[in-house]
Backbone as XML, in Angstrom:
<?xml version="1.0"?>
<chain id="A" units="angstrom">
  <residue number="1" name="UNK">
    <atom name="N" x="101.698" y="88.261" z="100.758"/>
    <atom name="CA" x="102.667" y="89.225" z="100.311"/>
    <atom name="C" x="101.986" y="90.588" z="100.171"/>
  </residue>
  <residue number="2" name="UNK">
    <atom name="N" x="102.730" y="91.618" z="100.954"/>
    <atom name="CA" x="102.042" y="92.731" z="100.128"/>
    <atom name="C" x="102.055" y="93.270" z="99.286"/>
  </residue>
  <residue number="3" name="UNK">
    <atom name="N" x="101.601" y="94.638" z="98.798"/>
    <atom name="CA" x="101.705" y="95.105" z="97.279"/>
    <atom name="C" x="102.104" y="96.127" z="97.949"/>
  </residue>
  <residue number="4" name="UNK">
    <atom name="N" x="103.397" y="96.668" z="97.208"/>
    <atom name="CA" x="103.739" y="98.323" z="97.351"/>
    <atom name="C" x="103.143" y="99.290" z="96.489"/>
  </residue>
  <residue number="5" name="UNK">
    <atom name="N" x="103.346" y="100.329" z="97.147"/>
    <atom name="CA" x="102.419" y="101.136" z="96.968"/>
    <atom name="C" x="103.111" y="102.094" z="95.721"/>
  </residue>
  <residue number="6" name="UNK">
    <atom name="N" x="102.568" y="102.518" z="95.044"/>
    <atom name="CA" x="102.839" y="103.149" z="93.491"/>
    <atom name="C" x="103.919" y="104.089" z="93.926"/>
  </residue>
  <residue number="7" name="UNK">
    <atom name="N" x="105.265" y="104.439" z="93.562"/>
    <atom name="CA" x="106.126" y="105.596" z="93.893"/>
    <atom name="C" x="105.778" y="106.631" z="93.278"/>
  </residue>
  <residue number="8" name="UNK">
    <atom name="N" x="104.877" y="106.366" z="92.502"/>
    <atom name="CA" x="104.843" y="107.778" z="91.274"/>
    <atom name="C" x="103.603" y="108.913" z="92.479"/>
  </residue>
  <residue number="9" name="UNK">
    <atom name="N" x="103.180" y="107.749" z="92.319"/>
    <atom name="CA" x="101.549" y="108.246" z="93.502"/>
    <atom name="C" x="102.494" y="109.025" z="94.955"/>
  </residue>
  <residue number="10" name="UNK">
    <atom name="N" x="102.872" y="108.142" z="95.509"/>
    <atom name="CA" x="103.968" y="109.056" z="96.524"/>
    <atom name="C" x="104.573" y="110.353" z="96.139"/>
  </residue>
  <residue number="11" name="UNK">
    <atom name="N" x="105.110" y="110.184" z="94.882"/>
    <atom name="CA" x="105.746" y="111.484" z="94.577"/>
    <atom name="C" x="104.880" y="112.453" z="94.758"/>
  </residue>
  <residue number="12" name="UNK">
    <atom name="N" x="103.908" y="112.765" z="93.987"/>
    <atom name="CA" x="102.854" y="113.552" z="94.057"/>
    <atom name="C" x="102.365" y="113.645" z="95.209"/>
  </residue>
  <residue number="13" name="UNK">
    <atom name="N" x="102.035" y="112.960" z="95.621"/>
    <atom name="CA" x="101.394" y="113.716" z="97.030"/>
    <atom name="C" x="102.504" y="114.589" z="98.132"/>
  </residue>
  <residue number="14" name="UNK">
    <atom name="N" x="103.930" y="113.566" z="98.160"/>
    <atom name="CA" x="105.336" y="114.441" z="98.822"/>
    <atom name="C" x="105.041" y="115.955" z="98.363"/>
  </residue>
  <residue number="15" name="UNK">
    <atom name="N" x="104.831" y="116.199" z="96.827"/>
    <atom name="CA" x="105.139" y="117.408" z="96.340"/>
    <atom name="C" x="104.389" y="118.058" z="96.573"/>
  </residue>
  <residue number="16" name="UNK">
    <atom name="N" x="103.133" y="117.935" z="96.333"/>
    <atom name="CA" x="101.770" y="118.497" z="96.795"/>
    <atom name="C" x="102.112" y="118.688" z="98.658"/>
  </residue>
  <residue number="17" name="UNK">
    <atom name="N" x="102.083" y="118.252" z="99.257"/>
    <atom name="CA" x="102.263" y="118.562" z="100.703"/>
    <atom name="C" x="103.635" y="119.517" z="101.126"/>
  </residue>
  <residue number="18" name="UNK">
    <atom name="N" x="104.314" y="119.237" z="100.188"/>
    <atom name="CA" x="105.691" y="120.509" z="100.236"/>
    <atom name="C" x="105.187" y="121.581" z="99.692"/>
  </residue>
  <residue number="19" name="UNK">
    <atom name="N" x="104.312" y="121.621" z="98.890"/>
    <atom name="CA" x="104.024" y="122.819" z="98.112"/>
    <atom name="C" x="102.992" y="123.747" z="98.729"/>
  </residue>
  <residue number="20" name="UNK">
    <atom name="N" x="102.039" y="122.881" z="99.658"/>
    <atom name="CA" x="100.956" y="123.546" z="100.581"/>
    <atom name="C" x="102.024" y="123.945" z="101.801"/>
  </residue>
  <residue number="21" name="UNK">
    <atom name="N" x="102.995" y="123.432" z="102.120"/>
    <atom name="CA" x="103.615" y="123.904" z="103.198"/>
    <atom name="C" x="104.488" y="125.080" z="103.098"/>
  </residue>
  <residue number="22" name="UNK">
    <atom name="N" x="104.755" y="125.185" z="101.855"/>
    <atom name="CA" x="105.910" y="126.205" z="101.614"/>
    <atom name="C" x="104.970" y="127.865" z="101.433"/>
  </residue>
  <residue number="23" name="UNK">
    <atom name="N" x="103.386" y="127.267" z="100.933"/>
    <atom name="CA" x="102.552" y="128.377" z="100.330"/>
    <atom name="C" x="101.806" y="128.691" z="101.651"/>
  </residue>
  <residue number="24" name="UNK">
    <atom name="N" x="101.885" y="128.173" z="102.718"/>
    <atom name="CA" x="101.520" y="128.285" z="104.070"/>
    <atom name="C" x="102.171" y="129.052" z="104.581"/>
  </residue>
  <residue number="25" name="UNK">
    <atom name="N" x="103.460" y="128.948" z="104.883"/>
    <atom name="CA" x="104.685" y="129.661" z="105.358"/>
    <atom name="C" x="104.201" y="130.976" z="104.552"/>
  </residue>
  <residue number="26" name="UNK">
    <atom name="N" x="104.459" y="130.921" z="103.152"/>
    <atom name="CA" x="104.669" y="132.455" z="102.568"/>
    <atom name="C" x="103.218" y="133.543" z="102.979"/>
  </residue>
  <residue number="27" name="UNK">
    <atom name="N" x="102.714" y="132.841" z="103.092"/>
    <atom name="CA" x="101.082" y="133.666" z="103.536"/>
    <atom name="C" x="101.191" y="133.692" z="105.097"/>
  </residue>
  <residue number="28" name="UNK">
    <atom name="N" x="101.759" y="133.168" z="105.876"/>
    <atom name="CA" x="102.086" y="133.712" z="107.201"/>
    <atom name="C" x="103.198" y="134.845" z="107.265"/>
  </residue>
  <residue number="29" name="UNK">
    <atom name="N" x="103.686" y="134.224" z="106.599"/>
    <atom name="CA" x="104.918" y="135.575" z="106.855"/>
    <atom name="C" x="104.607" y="136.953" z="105.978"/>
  </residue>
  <residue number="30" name="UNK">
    <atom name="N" x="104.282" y="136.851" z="104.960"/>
    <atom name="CA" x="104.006" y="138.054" z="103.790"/>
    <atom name="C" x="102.226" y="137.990" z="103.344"/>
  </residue>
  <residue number="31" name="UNK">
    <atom name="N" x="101.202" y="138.571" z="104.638"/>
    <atom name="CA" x="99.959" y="138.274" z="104.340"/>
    <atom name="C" x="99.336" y="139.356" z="103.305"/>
  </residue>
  <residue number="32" name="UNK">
    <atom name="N" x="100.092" y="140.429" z="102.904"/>
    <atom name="CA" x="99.886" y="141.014" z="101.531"/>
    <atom name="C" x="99.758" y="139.837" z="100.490"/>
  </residue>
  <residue number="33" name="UNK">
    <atom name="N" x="100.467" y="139.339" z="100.084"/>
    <atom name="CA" x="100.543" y="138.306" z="98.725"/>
    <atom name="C" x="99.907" y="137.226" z="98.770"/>
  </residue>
  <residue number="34" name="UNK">
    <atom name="N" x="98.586" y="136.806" z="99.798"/>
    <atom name="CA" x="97.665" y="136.117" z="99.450"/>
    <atom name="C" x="96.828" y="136.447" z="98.420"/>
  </residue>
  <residue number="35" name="UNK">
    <atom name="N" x="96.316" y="137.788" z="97.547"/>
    <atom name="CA" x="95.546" y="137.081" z="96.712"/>
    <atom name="C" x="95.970" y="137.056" z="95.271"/>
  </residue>
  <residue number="36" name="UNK">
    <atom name="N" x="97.809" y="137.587" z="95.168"/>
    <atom name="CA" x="98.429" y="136.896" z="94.529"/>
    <atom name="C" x="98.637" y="135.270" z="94.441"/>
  </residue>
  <residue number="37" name="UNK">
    <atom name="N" x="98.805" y="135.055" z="95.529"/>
    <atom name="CA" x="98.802" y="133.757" z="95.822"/>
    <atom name="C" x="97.564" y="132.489" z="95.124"/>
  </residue>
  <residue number="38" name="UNK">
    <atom name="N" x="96.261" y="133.024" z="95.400"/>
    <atom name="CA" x="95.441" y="133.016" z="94.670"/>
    <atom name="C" x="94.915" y="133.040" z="93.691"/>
  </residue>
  <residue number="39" name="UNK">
    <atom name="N" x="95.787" y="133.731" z="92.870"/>
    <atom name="CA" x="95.411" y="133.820" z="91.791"/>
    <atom name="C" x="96.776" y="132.727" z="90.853"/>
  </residue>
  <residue number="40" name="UNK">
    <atom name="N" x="97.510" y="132.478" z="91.606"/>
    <atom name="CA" x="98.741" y="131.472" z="91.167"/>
    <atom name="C" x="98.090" y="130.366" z="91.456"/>
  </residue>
  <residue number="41" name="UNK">
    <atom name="N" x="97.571" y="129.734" z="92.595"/>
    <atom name="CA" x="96.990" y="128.713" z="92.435"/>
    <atom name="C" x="95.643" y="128.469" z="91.520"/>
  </residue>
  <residue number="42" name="UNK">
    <atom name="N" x="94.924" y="128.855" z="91.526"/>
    <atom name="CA" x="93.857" y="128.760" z="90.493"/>
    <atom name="C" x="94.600" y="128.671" z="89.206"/>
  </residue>
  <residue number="43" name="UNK">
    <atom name="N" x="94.916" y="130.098" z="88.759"/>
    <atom name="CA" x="95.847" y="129.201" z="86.773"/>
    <atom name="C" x="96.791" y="128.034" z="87.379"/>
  </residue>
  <residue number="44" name="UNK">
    <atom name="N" x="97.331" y="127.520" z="88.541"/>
    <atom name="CA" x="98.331" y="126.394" z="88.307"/>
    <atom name="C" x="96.916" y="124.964" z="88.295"/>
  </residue>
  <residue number="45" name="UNK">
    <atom name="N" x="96.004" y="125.380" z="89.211"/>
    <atom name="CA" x="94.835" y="124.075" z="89.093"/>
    <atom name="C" x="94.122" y="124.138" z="87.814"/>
  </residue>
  <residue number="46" name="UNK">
    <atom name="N" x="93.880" y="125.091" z="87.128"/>
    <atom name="CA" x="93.422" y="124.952" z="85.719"/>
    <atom name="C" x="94.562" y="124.228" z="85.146"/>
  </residue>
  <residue number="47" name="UNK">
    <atom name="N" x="95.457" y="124.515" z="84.879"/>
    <atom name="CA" x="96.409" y="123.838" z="84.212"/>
    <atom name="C" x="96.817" y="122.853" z="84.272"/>
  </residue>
  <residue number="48" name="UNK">
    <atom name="N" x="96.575" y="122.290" z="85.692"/>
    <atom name="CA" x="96.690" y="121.131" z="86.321"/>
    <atom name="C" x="95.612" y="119.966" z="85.643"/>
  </residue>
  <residue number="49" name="UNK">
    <atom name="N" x="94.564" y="120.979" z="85.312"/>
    <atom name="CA" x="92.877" y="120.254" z="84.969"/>
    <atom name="C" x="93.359" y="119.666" z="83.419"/>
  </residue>
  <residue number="50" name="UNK">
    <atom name="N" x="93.700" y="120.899" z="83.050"/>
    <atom name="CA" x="94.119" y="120.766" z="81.434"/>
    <atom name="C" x="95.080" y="120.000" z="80.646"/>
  </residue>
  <residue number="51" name="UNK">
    <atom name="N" x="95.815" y="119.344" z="81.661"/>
    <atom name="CA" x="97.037" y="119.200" z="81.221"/>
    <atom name="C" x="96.751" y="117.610" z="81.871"/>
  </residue>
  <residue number="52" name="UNK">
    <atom name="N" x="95.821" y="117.497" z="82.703"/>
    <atom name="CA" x="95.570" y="116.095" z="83.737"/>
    <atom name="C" x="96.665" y="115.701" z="83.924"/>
  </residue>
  <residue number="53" name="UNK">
    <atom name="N" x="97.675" y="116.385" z="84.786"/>
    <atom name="CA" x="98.687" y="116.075" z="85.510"/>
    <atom name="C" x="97.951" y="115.293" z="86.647"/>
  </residue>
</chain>
């Protein structure tokens, strides 16, 4: 039998891969607001650290 695989774990990674794709797009199209961009991801990964989401 197999074991399925955690949905919660899926979720997160779905979101995480929508979220690199959407922040991909916006830095192709509007390459001014990368190091805004930058600076949104870093406080969202600290917070991420802090919060051990």
């Amino acid at each position: 039998m197999q074991q399925q695989p955690d949905p919660d774990q899926n979720t997160r990674i779905v979101t995480a891969l929508i979220g690199v794709a959407l922040v991909g797009v916006i830095a192709v199209t509007y390459p001014s607001v990368i190091p805004a961009l930058t600076v949104a991801l870093a406080a969202f990964m600290a917070l991420a650290i802090f919060l051990k989401l």
